[in-house]
C-alpha positions as CSV (number, residue, x, y, z in Angstrom):
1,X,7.2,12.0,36.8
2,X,7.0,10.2,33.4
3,X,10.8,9.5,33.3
4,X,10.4,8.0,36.2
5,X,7.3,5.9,35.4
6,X,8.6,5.1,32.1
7,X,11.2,2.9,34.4
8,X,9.1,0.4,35.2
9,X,8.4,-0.7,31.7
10,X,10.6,-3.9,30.2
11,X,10.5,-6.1,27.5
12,X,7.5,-7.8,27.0
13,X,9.0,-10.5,25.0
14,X,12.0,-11.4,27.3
15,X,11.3,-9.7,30.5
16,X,15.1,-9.1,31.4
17,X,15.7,-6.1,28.9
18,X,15.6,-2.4,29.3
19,X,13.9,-0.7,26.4
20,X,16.8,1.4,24.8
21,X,15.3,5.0,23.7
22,X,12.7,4.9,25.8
23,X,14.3,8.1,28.0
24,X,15.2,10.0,25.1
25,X,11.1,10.4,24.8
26,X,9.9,13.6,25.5
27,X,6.0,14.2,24.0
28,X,3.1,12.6,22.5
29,X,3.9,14.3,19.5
30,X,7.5,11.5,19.5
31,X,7.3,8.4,17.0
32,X,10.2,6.4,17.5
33,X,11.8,2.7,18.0
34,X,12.6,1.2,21.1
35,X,15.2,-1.4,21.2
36,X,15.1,-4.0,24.2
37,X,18.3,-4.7,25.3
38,X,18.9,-8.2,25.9
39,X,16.7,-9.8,23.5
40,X,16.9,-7.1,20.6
41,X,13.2,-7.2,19.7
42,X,12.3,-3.6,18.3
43,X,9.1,-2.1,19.4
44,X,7.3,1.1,17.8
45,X,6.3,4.7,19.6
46,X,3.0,6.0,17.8
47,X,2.4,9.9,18.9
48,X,4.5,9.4,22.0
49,X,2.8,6.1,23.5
50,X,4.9,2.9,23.2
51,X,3.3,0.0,21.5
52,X,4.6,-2.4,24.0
53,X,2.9,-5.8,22.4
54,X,5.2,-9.4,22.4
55,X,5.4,-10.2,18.8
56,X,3.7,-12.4,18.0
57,X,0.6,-11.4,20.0
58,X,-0.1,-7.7,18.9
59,X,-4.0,-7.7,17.4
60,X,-2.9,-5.8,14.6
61,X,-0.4,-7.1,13.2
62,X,-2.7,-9.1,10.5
63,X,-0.3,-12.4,10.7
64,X,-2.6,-14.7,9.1
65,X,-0.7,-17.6,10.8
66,X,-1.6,-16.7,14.2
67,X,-5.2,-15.7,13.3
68,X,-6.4,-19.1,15.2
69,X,-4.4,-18.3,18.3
70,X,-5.3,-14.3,18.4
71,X,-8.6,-13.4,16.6
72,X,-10.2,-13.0,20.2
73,X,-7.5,-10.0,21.2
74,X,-8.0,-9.1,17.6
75,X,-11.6,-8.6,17.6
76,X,-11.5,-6.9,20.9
77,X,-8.6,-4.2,20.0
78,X,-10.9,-3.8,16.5
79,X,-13.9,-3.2,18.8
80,X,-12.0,-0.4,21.2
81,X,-10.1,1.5,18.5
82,X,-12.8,3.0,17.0
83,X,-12.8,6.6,18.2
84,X,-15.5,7.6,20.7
85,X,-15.5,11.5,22.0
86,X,-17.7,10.5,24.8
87,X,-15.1,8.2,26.3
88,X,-12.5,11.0,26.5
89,X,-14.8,13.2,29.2
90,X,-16.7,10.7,30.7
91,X,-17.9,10.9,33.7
92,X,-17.5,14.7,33.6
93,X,-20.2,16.0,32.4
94,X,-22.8,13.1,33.0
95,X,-26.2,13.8,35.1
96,X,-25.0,13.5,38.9
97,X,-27.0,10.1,39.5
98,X,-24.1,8.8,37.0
99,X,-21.7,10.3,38.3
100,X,-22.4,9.0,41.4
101,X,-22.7,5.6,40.5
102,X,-19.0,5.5,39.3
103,X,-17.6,7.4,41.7
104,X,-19.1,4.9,43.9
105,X,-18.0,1.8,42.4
106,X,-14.0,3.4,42.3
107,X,-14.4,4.5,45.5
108,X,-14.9,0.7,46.7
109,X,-12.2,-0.9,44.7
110,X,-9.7,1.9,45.9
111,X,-10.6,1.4,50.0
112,X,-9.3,-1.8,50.7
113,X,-5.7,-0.4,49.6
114,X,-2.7,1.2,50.8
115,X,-2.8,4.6,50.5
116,X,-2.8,6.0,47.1
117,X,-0.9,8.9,47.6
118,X,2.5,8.8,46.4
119,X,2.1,4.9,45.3
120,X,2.7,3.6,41.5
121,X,-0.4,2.1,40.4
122,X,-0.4,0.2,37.0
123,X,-3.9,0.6,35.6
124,X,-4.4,-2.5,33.6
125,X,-7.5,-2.5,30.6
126,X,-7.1,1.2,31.1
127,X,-9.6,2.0,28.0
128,X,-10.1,5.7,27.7
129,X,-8.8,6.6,31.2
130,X,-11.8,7.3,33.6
131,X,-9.8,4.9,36.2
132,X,-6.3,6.5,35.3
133,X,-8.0,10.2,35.6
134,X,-9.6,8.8,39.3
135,X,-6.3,7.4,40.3
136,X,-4.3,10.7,39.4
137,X,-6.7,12.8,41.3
138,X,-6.3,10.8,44.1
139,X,-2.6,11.0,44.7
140,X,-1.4,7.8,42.7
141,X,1.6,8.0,40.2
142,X,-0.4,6.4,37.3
143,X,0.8,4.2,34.5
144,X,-2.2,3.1,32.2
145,X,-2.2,0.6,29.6
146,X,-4.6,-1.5,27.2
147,X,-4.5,-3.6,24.2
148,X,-6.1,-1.2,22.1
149,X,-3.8,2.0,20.7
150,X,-7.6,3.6,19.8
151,X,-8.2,3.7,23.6
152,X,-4.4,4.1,24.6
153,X,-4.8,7.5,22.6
154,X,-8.0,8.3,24.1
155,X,-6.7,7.9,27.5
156,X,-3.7,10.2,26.5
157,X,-6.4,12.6,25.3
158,X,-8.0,12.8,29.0
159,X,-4.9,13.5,30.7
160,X,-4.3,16.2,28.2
161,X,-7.7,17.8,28.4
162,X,-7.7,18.0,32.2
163,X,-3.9,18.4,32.7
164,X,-3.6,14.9,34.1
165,X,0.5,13.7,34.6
166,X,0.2,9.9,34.1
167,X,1.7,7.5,31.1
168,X,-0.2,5.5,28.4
169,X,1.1,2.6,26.8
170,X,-0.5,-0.1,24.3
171,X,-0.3,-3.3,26.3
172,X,-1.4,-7.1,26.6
173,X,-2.9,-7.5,30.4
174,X,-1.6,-11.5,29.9
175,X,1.9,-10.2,29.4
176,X,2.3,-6.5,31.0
177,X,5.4,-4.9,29.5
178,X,6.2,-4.6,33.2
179,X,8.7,-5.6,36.0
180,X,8.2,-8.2,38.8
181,X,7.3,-6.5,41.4
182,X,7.3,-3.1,39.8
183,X,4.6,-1.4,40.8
184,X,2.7,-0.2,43.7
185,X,-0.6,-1.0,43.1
186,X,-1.9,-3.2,40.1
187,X,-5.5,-2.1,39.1
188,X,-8.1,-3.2,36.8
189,X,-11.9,-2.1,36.6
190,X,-14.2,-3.9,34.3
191,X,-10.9,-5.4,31.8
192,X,-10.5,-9.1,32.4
193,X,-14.5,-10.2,31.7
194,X,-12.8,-9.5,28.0
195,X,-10.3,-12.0,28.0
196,X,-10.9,-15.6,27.0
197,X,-9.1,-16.7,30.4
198,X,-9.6,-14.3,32.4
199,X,-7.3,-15.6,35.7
200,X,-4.3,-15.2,33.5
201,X,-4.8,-11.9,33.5
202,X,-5.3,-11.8,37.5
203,X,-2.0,-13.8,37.7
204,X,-0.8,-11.2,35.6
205,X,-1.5,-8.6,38.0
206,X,-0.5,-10.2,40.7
207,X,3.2,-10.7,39.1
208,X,3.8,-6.9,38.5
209,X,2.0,-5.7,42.1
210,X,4.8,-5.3,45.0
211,X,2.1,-4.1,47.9
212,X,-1.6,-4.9,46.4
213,X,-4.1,-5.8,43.7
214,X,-7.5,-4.3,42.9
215,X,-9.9,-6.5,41.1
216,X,-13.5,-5.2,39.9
217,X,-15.3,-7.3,37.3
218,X,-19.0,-8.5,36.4
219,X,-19.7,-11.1,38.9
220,X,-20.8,-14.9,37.6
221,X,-24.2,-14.6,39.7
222,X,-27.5,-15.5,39.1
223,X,-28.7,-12.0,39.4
224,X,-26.7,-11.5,36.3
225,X,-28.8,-14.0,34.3
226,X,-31.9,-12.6,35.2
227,X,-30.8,-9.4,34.1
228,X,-29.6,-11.2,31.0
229,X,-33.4,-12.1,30.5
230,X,-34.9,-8.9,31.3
231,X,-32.5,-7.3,28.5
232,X,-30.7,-5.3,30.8
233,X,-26.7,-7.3,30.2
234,X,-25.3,-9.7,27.8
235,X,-23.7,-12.9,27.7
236,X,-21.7,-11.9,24.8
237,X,-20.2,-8.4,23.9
238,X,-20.6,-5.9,21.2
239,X,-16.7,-6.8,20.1
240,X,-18.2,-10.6,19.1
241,X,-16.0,-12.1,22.3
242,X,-18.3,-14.3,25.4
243,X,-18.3,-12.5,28.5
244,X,-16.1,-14.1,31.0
245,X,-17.3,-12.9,34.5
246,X,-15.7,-14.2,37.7
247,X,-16.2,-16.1,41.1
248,X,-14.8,-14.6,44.4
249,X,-13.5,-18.2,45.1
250,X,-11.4,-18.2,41.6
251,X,-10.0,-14.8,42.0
252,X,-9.2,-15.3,45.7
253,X,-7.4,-18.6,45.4
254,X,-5.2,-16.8,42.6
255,X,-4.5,-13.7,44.5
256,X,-3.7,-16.0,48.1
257,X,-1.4,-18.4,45.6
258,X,0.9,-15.7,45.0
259,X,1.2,-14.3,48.4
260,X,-1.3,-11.7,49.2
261,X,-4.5,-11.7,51.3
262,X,-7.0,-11.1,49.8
263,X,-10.8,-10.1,50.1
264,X,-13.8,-10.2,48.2
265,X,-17.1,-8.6,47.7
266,X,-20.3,-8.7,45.8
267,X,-22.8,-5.5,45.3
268,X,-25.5,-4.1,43.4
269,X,-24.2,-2.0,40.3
270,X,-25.7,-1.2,37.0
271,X,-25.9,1.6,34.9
272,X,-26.2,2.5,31.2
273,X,-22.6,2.9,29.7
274,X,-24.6,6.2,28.1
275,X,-26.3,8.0,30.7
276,X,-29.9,8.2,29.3
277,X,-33.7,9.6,30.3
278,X,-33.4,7.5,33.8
279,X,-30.3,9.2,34.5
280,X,-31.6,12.4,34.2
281,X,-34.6,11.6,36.1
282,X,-33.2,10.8,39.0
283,X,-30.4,13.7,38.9
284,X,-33.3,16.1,39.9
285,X,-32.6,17.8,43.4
286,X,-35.8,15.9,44.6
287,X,-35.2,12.4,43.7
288,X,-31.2,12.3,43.8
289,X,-31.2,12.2,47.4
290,X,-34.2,9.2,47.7
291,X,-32.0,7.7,44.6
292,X,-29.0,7.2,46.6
293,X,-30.2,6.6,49.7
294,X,-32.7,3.8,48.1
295,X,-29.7,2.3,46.2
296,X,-27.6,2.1,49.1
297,X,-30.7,0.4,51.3
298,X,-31.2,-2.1,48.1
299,X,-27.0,-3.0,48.6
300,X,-27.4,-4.0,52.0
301,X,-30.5,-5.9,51.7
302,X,-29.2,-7.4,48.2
303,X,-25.6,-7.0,47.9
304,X,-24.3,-10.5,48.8
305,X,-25.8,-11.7,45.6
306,X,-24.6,-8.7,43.7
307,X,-23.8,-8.7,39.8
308,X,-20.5,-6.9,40.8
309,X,-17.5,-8.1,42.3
310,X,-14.7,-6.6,43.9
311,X,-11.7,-8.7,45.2
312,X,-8.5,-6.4,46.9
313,X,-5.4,-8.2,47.6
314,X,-2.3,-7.0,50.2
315,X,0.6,-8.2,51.2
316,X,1.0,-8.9,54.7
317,X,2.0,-5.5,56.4
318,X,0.2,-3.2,53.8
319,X,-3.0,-3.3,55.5
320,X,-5.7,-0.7,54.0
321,X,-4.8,3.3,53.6
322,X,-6.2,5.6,55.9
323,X,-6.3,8.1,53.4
324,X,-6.4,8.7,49.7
């Protein structure tokens, strides 16, 4: 299957060229050169991922010159590449109240699709590969990428540890080193509140995705704010970078521009990126039942206001799967 996914990768740069030596790959073990074929621009393979960056653009590349036009993607891949053992596993492992709280948030960006099974799904921001690993499990022929070759190897260390077939690559979301049209299913989960214009990246998606987009991102609500005030979210991230979150209306009018129909949702969500004390509380056999039923009551009271958003896009006669 990773022959095959591999196919669906192109110049970043140009967008016309193959990528010569990219079949002759065969591990993560391979460092290599990849060679596009129409524009000649020579790419790297670090431990068998391909770093798949326009020149120009890649974070680390340390070009002083192009410091003003990069430092946010340069402070962001900084932030991610730092090695985090947690981020290989996660959820697995987590008190069930987490667990359930991300299963439940995929679950809703994955039900407005075509079915999974069987379809190529580019998983865009991939970081360490929860979404990939979610993906895989359900059916989908995964191809993961992200900005950051930290995370990109973390994500190749998940499908390693739980014997997971699906391809990393190191990646810009603005310009996916990916065909027109190429994939199934284009996919993100929490990736484009990190980029300074975030609807380039939704255009972006919407380029590479021949049946449907999945779009799940912080929401720009006022619930958000107050939970900016009460300490529980931030208007700026750990990497230094503002957080950009969306509008339904901004999203929307992207996807609909390029030809899909698309739909969007708010809801409750929030949980630490850590599981801590409340976690575990609530994980206990005699609370996680009230804990989930009380969380889904508080959604439909609240949910309309949520500080989540989830936007799903189709093409006209790819109406939603009936089954994963």
């Amino acid at each position: 299957m990773s022959r095959d996914l591999r196919r669906l990768l192109v110049c970043p740069a140009c967008r016309r060229g193959d990528l010569a030596g990219l079949s002759d790959l065969t591990g993560e073990s391979d460092d290599a050169k990849l060679t596009c074929t129409a524009c000649g621009e020579v790419y790297e393979v670090h431990g068998g991922v391909p770093i798949l960056v326009p020149p120009g653009a890649d974070p680390h590349s340390g070009r002083d010159e192009l410091d003003h036009l990069h430092a946010h993607k340069r402070r962001q891949a900084a932030h991610f590449d730092h090695a985090v053992a947690f981020e290989t596993v996660r959820p697995h492992g987590t008190p069930p109240a987490h667990r359930w709280l991300l299963g439940h948030k995929l679950a809703r960006a994955t039900s407005g699709l075509p079915r999974l099974r069987g379809a190529t799904v580019v998983d865009a921001c991939c970081g360490s590969g929860m979404e990939a690993e979610w993906l895989a499990r359900n059916g989908a022929r995964v191809l993961a990428v992200d900005l950051s070759e930290g995370a990109a190897r973390r994500a190749q260390a998940r499908a390693r540890r739980f014997g997971l077939d699906y391809v990393v690559v190191v990646g810009d979301v603005e310009r996916l080193p990916i065909r027109t049209g190429g994939a199934d299913v284009a996919f993100v989960h929490d990736g484009l509140h990190h980029l300074s214009d975030p609807i380039g990246g939704v255009r972006e998606l919407a380029r590479v995705a021949g049946r449907a987009v999945s779009i799940t991102e912080p929401a720009d609500a006022a619930l958000t704010q107050v939970a900016v005030r009460l300490g529980l979210a931030a208007n700026q991230e750990d990497a230094g970078n503002k957080v950009r979150r969306l509008r339904p209306e901004q999203v929307t009018a992207e996807l609909e521009s390029a030809g899909f129909a698309a739909r969007a949702e708010r809801y409750l969500m929030y949980y630490g990126h850590e599981p801590g004390r409340p976690a575990r509380l609530l994980s206990r056999p005699l609370l996680y039942p009230a804990f989930k039923a009380g969380f889904g009551a508080a959604d439909r009271l609240a949910g309309r206001w949520g500080n989540k958003l989830c936007v799903t896009g189709v093409r006209p006669g790819d109406g939603p799967r009936r089954e994963r």
